[in-house]
C-alpha positions in Angstrom: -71.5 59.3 -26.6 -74.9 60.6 -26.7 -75.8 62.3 -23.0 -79.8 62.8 -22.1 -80.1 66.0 -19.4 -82.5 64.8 -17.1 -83.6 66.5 -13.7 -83.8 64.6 -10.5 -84.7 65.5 -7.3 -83.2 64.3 -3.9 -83.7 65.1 -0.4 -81.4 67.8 0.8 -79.9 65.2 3.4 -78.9 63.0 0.3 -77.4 65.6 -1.8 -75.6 67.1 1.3 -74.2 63.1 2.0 -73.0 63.2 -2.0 -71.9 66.7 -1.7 -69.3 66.0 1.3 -68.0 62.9 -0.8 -67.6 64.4 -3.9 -64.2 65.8 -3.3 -62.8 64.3 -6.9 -65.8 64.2 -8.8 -69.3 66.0 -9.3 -72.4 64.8 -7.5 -73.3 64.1 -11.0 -71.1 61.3 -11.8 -71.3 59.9 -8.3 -75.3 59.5 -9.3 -74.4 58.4 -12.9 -71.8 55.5 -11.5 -74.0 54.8 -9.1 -77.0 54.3 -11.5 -74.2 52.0 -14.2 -74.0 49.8 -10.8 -77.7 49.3 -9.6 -78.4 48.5 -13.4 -77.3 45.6 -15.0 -74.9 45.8 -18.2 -76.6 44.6 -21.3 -75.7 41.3 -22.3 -73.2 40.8 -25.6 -75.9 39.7 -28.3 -72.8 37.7 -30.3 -72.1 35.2 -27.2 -73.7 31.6 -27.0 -77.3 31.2 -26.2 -76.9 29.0 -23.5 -74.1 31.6 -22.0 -76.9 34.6 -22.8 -79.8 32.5 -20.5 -76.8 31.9 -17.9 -76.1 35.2 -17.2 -79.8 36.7 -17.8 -80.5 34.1 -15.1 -77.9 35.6 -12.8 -79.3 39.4 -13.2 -82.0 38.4 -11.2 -81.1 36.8 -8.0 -80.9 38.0 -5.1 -78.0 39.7 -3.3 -78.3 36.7 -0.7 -78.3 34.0 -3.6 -75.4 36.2 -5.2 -73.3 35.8 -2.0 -74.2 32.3 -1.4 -72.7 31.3 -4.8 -69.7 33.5 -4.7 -68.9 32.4 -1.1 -69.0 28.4 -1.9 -67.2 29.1 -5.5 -63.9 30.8 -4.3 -62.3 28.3 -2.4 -58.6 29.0 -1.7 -57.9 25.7 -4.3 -59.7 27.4 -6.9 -58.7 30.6 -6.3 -54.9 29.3 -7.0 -56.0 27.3 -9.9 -57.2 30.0 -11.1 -54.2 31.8 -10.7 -51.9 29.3 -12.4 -54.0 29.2 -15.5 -54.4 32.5 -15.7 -50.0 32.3 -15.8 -49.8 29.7 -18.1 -52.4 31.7 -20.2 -50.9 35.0 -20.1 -47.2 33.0 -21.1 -49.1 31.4 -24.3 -50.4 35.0 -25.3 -46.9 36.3 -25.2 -45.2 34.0 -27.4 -47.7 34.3 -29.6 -48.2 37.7 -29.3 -44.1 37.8 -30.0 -44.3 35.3 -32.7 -47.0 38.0 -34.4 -44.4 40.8 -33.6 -41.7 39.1 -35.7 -43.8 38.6 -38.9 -45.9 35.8 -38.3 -49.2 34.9 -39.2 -51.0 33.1 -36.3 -53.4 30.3 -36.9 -57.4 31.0 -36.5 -58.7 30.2 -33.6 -61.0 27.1 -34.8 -57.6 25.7 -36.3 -56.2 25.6 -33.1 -56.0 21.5 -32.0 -58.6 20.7 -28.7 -56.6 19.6 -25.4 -57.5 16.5 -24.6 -58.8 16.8 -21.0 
């Protein structure tokens, strides 16, 4: 990875605050992580447009809008929902995965038949 040396200045009550944290890791790469998190990750140019305007969309609401939709989407229902398919899903992977392991040749993915929902 390619690393740019920049310069930054920061009030001495700042770098004192990072300083005292920093007791498994530079000031540095507390700055660096902290700038990865206050900037948004660049969006996969392979995945769906529709998916693409979706989450551009997202990178620019609010921290209030960003709660609001988190806090009405995890509902206890979903949450274990969630956590049943992610079973079931995890149990398909390994058989397949196990079927690979012994030799075989799994099917492409657009092979694959559509659940009827």
């Amino acid at each position: 990875m390619t690393v740019h040396p920049i310069t930054v200045t920061v009030p001495a009550d700042l770098y004192d605050y990072l300083e005292a944290r920093a007791t498994q890791r530079s000031v540095e790469d507390m700055l660096v992580q902290t700038a990865r998190t206050a900037v948004p990750a660049p969006i996969e140019a392979d995945l769906p447009e529709d998916i693409r305007r979706e989450l551009e969309a997202i990178a620019h609401l609010s921290d209030a809008a960003l709660w609001s939709i988190a806090l009405n989407i995890a509902t206890t229902d979903k949450i274990a929902l969630a956590d049943a398919l992610l079973a079931q899903l995890r149990e398909e992977t390994d058989a397949l995965m196990r079927l690979k392991g012994r030799g075989h040749t799994l099917p492409a993915l657009d092979s694959l038949p559509v659940p009827v929902v």
